[in-house]
VOGU-3710 file (C-alpha; in Angstrom, 3 decimals, decimal comma):
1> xxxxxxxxxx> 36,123/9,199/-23,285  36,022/11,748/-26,230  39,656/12,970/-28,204  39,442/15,372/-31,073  41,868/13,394/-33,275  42,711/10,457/-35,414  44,663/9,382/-31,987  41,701/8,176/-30,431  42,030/5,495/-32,945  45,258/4,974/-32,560
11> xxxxxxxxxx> 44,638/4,204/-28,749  41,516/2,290/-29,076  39,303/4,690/-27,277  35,843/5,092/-28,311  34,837/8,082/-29,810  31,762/9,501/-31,392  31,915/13,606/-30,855  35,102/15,447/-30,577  35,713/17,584/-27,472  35,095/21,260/-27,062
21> xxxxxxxxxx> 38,139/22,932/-26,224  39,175/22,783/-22,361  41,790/24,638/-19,885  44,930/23,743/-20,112  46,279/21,320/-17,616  48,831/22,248/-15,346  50,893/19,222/-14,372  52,474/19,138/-10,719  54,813/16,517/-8,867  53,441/14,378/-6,313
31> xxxxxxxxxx> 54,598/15,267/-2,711  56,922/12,276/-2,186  59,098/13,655/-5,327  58,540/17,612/-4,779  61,481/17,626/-2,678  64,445/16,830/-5,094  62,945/17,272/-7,993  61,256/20,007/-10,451  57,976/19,739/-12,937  59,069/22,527/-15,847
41> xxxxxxxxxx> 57,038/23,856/-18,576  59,320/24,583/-21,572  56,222/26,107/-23,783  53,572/25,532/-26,389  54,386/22,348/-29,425  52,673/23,877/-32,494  50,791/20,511/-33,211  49,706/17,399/-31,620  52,850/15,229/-30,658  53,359/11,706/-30,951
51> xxxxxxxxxx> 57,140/10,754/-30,315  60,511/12,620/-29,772  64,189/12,003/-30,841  67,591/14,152/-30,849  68,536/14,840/-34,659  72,355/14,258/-35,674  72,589/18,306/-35,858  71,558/18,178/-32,160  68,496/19,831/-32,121  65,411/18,388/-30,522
61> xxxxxxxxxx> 62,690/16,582/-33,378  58,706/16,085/-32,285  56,916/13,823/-34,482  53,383/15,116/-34,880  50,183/13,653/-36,692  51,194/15,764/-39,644  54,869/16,105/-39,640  58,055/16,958/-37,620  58,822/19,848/-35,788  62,620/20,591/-34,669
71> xxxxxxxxxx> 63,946/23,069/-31,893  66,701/24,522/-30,582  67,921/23,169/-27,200  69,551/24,536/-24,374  70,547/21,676/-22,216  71,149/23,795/-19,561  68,216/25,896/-19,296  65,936/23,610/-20,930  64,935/26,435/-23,396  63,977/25,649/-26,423
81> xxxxxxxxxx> 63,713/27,934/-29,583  63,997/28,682/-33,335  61,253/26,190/-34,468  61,349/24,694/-37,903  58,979/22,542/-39,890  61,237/19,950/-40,087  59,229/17,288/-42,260  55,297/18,278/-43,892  53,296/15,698/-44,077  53,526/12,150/-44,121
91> xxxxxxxxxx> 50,626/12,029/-40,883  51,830/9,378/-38,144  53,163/8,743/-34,919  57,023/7,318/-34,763  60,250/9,214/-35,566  63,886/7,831/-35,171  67,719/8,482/-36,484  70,282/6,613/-38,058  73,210/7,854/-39,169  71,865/10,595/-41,929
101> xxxxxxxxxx> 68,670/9,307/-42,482  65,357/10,323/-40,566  62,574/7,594/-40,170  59,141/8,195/-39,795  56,047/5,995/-39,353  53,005/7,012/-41,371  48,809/6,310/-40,910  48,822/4,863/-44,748  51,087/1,812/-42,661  54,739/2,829/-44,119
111> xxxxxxxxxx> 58,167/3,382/-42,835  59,384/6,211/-44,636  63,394/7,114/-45,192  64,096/10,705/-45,743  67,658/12,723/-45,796  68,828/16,350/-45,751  70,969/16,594/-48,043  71,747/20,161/-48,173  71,797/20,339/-44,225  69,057/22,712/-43,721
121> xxxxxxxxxx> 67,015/20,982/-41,099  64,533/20,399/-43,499  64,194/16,896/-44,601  62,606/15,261/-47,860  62,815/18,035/-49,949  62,489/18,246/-53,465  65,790/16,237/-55,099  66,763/14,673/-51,658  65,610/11,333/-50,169  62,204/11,022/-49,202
131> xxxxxxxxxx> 61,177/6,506/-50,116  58,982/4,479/-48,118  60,962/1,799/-47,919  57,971/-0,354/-45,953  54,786/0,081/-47,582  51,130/-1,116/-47,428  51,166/-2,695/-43,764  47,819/-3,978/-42,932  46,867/-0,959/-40,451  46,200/2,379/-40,613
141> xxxxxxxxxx> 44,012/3,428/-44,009  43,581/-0,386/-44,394  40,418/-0,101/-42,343  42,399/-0,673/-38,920  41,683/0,508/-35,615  45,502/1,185/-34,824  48,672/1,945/-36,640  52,090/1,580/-36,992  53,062/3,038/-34,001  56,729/4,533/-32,151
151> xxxxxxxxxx> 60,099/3,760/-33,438  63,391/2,753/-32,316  67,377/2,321/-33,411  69,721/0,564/-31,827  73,390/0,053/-34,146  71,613/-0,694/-37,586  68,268/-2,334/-36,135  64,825/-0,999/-36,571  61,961/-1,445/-34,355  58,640/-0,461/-34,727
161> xxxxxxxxxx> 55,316/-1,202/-32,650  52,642/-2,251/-34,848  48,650/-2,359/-33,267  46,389/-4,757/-34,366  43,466/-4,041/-37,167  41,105/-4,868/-34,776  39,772/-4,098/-31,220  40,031/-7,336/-29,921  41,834/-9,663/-32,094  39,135/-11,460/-33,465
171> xxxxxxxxxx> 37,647/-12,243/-36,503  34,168/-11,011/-37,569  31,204/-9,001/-35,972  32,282/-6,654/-33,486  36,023/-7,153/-34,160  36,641/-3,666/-35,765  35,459/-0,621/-34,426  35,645/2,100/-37,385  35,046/0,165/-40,392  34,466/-3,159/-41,887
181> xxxxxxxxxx> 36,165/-5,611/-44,480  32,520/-6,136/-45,449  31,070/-3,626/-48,033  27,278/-4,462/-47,127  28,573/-3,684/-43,274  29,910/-0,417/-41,227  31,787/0,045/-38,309  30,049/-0,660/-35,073  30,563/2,801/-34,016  28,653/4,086/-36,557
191> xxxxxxxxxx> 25,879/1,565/-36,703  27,181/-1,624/-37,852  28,425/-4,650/-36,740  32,036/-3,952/-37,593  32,769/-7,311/-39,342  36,287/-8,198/-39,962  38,724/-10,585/-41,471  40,791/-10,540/-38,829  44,476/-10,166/-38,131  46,973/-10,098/-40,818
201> xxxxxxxxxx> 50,859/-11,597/-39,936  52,038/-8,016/-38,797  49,033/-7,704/-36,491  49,731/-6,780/-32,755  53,884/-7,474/-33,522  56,884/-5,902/-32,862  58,499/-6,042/-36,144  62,263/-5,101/-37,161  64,874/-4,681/-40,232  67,898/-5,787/-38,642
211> xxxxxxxxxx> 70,375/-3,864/-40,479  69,223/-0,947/-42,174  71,854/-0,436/-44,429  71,576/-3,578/-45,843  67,685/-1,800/-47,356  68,399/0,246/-50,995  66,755/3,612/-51,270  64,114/2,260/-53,139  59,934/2,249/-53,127  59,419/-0,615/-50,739
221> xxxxxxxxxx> 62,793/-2,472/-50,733  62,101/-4,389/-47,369  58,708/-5,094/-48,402  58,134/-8,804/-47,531  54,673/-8,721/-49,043  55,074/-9,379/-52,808  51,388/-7,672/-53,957  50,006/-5,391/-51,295  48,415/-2,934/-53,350  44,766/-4,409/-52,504
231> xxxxxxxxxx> 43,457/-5,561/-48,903  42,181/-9,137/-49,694  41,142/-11,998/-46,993  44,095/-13,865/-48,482  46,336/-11,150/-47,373  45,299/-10,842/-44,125  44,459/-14,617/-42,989  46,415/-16,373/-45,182  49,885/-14,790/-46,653  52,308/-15,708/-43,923
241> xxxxxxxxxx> 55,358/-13,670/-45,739  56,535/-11,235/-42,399  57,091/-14,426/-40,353  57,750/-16,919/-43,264  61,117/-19,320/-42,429  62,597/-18,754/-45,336  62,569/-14,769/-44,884  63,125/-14,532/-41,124  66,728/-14,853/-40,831  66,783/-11,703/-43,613
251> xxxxxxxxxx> 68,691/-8,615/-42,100  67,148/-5,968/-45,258  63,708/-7,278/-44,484  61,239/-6,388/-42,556  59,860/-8,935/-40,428  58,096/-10,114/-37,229  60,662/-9,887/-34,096  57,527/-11,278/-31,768  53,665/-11,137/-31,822  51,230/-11,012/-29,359
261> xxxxxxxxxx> 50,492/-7,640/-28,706  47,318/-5,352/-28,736  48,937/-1,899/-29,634  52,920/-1,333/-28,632  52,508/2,068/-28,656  55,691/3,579/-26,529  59,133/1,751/-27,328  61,981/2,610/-25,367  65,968/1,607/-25,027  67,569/0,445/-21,656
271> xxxxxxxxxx> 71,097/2,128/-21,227  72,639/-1,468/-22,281  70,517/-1,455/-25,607  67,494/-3,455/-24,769  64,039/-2,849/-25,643  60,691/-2,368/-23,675  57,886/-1,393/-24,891  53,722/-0,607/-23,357  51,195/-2,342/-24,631  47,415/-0,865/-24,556
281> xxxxxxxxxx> 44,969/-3,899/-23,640  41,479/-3,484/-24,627  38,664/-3,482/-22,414  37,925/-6,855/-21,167  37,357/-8,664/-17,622  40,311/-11,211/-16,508  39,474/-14,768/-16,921  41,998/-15,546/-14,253  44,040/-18,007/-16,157  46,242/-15,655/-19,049
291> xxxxxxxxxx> 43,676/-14,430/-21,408  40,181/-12,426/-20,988  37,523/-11,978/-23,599  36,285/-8,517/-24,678  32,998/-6,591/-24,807  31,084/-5,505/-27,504  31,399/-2,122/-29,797  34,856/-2,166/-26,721  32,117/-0,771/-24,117  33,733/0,003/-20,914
301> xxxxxxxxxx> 33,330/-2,398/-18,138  30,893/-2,153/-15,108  33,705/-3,078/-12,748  37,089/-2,279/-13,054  38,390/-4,289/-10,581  38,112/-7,517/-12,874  39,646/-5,236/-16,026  42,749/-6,184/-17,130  45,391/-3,142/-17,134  48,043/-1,946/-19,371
311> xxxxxxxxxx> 51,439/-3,987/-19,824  55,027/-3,347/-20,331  57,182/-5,699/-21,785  60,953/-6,496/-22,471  60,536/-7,457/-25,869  62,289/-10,906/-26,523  62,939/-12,338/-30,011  60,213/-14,853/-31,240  58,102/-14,683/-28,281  54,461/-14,196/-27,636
321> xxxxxxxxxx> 52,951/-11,536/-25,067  49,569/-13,706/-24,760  46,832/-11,353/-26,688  43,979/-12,715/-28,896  44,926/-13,189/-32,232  42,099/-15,741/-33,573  43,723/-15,960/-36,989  47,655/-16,500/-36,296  47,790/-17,851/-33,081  47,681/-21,652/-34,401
331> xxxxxxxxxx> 49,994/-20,724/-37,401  52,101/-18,836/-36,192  54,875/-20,441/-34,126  55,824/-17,633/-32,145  51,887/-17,718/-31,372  51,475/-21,365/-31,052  51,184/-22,834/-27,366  51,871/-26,479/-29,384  55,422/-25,312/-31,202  58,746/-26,838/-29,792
341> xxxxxxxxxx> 60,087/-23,138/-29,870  57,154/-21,460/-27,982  57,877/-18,917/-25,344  55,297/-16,937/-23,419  56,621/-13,654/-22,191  54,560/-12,058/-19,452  53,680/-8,380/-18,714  56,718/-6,869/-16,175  54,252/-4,869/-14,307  50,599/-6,580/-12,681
351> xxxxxxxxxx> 47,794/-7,172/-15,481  45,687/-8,507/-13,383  45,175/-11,562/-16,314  46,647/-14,021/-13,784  44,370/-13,255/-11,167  41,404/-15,698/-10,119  40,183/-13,186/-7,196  40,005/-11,335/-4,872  39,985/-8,582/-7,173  40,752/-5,054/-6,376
361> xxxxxxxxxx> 39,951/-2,077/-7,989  43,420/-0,067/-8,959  44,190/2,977/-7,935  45,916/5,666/-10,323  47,618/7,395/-7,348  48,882/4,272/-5,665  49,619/1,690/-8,598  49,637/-1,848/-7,976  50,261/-1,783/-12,225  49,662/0,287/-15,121
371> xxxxxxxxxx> 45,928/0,165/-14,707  42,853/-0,753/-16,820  42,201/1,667/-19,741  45,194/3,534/-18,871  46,362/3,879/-22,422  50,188/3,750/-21,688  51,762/5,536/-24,434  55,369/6,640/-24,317  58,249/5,010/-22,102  61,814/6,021/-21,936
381> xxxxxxxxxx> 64,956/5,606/-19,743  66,539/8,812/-17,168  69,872/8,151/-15,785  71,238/10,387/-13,579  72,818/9,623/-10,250  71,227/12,474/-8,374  67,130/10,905/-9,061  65,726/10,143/-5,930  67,074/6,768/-5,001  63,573/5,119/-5,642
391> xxxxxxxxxx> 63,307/6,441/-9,222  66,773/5,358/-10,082  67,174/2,738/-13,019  63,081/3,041/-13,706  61,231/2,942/-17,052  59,184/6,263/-16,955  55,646/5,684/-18,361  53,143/7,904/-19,624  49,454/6,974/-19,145  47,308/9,019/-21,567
401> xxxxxxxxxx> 43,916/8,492/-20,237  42,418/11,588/-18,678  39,395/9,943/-16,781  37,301/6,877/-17,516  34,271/5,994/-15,357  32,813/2,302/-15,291  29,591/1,527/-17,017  26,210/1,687/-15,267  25,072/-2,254/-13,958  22,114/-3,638/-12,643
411> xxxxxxxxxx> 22,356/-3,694/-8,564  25,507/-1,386/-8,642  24,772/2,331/-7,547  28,430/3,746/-7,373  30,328/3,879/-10,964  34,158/4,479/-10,090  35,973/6,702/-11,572  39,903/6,262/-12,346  41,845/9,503/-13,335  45,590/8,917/-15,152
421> xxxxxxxxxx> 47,123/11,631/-17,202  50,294/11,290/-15,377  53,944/10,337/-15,552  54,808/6,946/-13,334  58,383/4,762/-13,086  58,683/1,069/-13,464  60,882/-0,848/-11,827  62,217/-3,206/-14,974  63,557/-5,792/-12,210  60,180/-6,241/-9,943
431> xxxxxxxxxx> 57,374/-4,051/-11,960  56,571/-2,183/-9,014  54,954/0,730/-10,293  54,907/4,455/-8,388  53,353/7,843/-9,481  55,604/11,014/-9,783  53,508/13,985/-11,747  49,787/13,966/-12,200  47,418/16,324/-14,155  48,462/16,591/-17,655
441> xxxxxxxxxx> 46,090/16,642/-20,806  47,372/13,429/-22,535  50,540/13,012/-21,642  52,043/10,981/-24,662  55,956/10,193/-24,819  59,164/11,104/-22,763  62,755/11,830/-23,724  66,451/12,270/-21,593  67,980/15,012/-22,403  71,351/13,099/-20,882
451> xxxxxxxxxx> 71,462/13,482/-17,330  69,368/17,004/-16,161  65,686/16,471/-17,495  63,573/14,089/-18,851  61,054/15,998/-21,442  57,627/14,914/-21,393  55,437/15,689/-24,359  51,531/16,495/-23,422  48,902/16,170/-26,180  45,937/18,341/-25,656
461> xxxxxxxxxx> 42,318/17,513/-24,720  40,181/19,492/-27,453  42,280/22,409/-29,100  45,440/21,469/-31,220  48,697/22,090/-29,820  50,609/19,874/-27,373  53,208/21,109/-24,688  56,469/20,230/-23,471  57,309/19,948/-20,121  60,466/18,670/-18,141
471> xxxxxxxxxx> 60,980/16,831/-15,133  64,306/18,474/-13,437  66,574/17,979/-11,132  66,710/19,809/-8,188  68,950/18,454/-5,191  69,405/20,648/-2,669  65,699/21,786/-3,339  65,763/25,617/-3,922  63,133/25,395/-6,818  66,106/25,859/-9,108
481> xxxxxxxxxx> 67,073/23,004/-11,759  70,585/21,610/-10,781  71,612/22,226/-14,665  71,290/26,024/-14,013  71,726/26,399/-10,540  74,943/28,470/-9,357  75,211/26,425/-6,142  74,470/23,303/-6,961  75,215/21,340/-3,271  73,545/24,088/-1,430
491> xxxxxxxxxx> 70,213/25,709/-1,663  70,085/29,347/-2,412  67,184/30,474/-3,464  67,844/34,312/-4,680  70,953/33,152/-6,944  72,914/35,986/-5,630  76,030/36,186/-7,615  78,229/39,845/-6,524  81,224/39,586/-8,899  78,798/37,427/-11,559
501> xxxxxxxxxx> 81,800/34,895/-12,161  78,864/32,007/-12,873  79,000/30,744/-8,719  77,312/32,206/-5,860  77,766/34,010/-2,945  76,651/30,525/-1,038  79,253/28,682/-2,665  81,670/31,043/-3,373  84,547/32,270/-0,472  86,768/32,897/-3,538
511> xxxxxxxxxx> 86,976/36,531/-3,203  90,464/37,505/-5,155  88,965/35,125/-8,164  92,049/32,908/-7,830  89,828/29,488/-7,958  90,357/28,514/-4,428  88,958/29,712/-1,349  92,528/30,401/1,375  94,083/32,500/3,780  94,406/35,144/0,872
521> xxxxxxxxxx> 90,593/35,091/1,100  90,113/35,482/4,612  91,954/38,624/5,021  89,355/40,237/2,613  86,638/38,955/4,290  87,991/40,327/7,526  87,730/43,999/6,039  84,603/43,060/4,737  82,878/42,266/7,965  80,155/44,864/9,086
531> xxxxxxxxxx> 80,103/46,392/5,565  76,583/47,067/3,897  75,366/44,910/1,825  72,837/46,144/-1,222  70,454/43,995/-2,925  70,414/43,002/-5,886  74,162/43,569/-6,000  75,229/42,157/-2,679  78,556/42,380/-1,173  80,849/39,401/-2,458
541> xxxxxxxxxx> 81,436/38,299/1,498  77,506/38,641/2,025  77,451/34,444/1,489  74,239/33,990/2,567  73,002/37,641/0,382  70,728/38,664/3,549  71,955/42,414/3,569  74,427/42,020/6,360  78,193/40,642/6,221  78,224/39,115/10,015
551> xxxxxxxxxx> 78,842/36,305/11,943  75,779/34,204/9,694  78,666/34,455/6,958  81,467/34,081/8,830  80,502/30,384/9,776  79,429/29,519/5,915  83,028/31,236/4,602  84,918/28,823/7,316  83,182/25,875/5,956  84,137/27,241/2,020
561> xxxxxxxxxx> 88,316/27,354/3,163  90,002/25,135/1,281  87,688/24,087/-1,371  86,914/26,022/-4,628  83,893/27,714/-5,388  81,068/25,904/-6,171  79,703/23,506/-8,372  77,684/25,651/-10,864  75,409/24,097/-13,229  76,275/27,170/-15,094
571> xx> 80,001/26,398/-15,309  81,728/23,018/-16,869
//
């Protein structure tokens, strides 16, 4: 599959030629969930996004490859407006908040602190705080095929996803994709064998400063690395600093939380402060017993049924998720099968890298997982108590992948073909998976708004420019999200409101405006009965706003008598 960005990288999808510009997407629900619930679009995001957070000011931030955007929000409407550059520069993928401070993750592998100072929504300018207080991570511009990828806070601690250097976790030919650590070699996707060193310690890791304001303002101050400034083999296969004993237990450092990983790209917060993150596998075949091997210059497989999919984890301290890592995995103890403190975690949703056969081949529409080649990107957490009882207490997933199609093979005339681009909830307790909105570009990371939407940011297939869109509420399913709807326990469609007091006429037998709907009220429904009835006005006893005050209303004002008007998602 082709992207027109530095992403690709970031996701460990091939890529030789950028695309040409395409249509637009336009994302719909699946059937099960397009009674209940509504699929928004909340307008153009004037770059490619990555990750989003709510600001301390209350506005809404989107990381992009080259900076941070910030909007206006209208948490009832879901409108946003008055966009500001928030941050230029600094090209990455994670944003988060603490206290004052914004945090960003950058391509040159740093975790960069920046403050506003002057409270214009504008952060890092000239004379406020703007430090890197990470620097040089092995990734990124150190010819690495990933990055240092999405951010989270929870209290003072500081998470961060960081991919592996490599495609596969090995060491050697055909270990990374883009470049090489050998200057008489390229990268394999432009010619060369794409020879490697390896891994360094902060390859494939989830990696954390436990108290951030323990870290000074200062160039590098939880650097655990004492001289980064040059990629060297020692560096990589030998300096064991970010998991080192004697640094661990450090809460202004930064330092390995658990390893294993390919590329934790989405990390996300249960509502009781735990973390989960997806993890992109590459392309490899099962070997039924934990691990798989990988294919060369990451060529996609001939049969997709043996691939192993896409994880997502509940990231536990000092553990290892079970990916290749050829130079850490016997040094490392959170790595090391033999260590008296190892502890395998395994992936919460099917990965198919248990599985000796029969094999199946997954389908996007009707998970059984997160899929081969998905590219799971952002995750994130939606409570509210009126989500389809099936979608209640799920991780929502986004699966970036527009379309992949297996390789040709010898004997095999049909190549399958799995689409994702979609949005799909995780059940944290059993990892079954289900779909709920489908045809997006490259749908990339999601966001609560509290309890009335979770946002879902869409980066685009050729052109730059991402979207936001919103998956709503909707109970009584009038196509109108609960969070503006004037009857929110009764679907009414037109929104008639006569006397415009914020409920409607469905909802609303309060006719004198006293907050409660009682005898006073029927007498002036009474008179009303029989009377015309004018669109787009209405008459205020026309309940049901069909043009005629008549029995139809009579029935829905005897049900309103003794209750008062609404609920209005307009109205506290």
């Amino acid at each position: 599959m082709q992207l027109s960005s530095r992403l690709a990288a970031v996701l460990a999808i091939a890529a030789i030629l950028a695309l040409p510009a395409v249509e637009s997407a336009t994302p719909v629900l699946v059937p099960a969930y397009q009674s209940g619930l509504l699929l928004e679009s909340l307008g153009p995001i004037a770059g490619n996004p990555t990750q989003m957070a709510w600001g301390p000011d209350g506005r809404l931030y989107v990381r992009t490859e080259t900076g941070v955007l910030s909007y206006a929000f209208d948490h009832h409407t879901g409108a946003t407006s008055g966009e500001r550059q928030a941050v230029t520069g600094f090209d990455g993928i994670g944003l988060a908040f603490h206290g004052s401070h914004l945090y960003l993750t950058t391509y040159d592998g740093a975790i960069r602190r920046l403050g506003d100072n002057n409270a214009n929504g504008i952060w890092g300018e000239a004379g406020e705080l703007n430090v890197a207080i990470v620097t040089a991570i092995p990734v990124g511009s150190w010819a690495g095929d990933h990055h240092v990828d999405q951010l989270a806070i929870t209290g003072d601690t500081l998470f961060v996803g960081i991919g592996q250097r490599t495609n596969n976790g090995r060491t050697g030919s055909w270990s990374i994709g883009t470049l090489s650590d050998d200057p008489n070699d390229s990268g394999f996707w432009s010619g060369g064998t794409g020879w490697s060193w390896g891994e360094g310690a902060y390859g494939g890791t989830i990696a954390w400063i436990r108290n951030l304001n323990a870290v000074s303002d200062v160039e590098g101050a939880a650097n655990t690395y004492t001289d980064s400034s040059t990629l060297t083999q020692n560096l990589i296969q030998v300096d064991d600093s970010p998991i080192d004993p004697a640094i661990l237990g450090a809460v202004d450092k930064f330092v390995v939380h658990s390893a294993g990983t390919r590329n934790p790209f989405g990390l996300c917060l249960s509502p009781t402060g735990s973390l989960w993150f997806t993890n992109n596998f590459n392309r490899a075949d099962t070997n039924g017993d934990g691990a798989a091997g990988y294919y060369r210059y990451d060529a996609t497989q001939s049969d997709f049924s043996r691939s192993v999919q896409d994880q997502i984890f509940l990231a536990v301290a000092n553990s290892d998720y079970g990916f290749a890592n050829d130079n850490w995995r016997p040094l490392n103890p959170m790595l090391n099968p033999a260590s008296l403190t190892y502890q395998r975690v395994l992936s919460t949703t099917f990965d198919n890298l248990f599985n000796s056969g029969p094999y199946q081949l997954h389908d996007p529409a009707i998970p059984d997982g997160l899929g081969p080649n998905s590219a799971a990107t952002g995750c994130g957490f939606f409570e509210a108590p009126a989500l389809p009882a099936d979608l209640r207490g799920r991780i929502f997933v986004t699966r970036w992948t527009h379309s992949v199609t297996e390789a040709t093979a010898a004997g095999d005339p049909i190549q399958q073909t799995l689409t994702y681009a979609d949005l799909v909830a995780v059940d944290p307790n059993t990892g079954g998976v289900v779909r709920v909105a489908q045809d997006f570009e490259h749908p990339i990371a999601v966001l609560a708004d509290g309890t009335q939407r979770l946002l879902v940011a869409d980066y685009p297939r050729g052109a730059i420019g991402g979207r936001l869109f919103a998956i709503a509420l909707d109970t009584v399913v009038d196509a109108i999200a609960d969070s503006t709807d004037n009857c929110q326990t009764v679907a009414n469609p037109t929104q008639c409101d006569s006397d415009d007091d914020g409920f409607g006429n469905h909802c609303d037998g309060d006719l004198n405006n006293n907050s409660f709907t009682n005898s006073q009220d029927y007498v002036l429904f009474r008179a009303q009965l029989g009377q015309p009835s004018v669109d787009p006005t209405y008459n205020s006893a026309d309940l049901n706003c069909n043009g005629f005050v008549n029995a139809q209303d009579y029935v829905l004002f005897r049900g309103l008598l003794g209750s008062p008007p609404g609920p209005s998602g307009l109205l506290p």
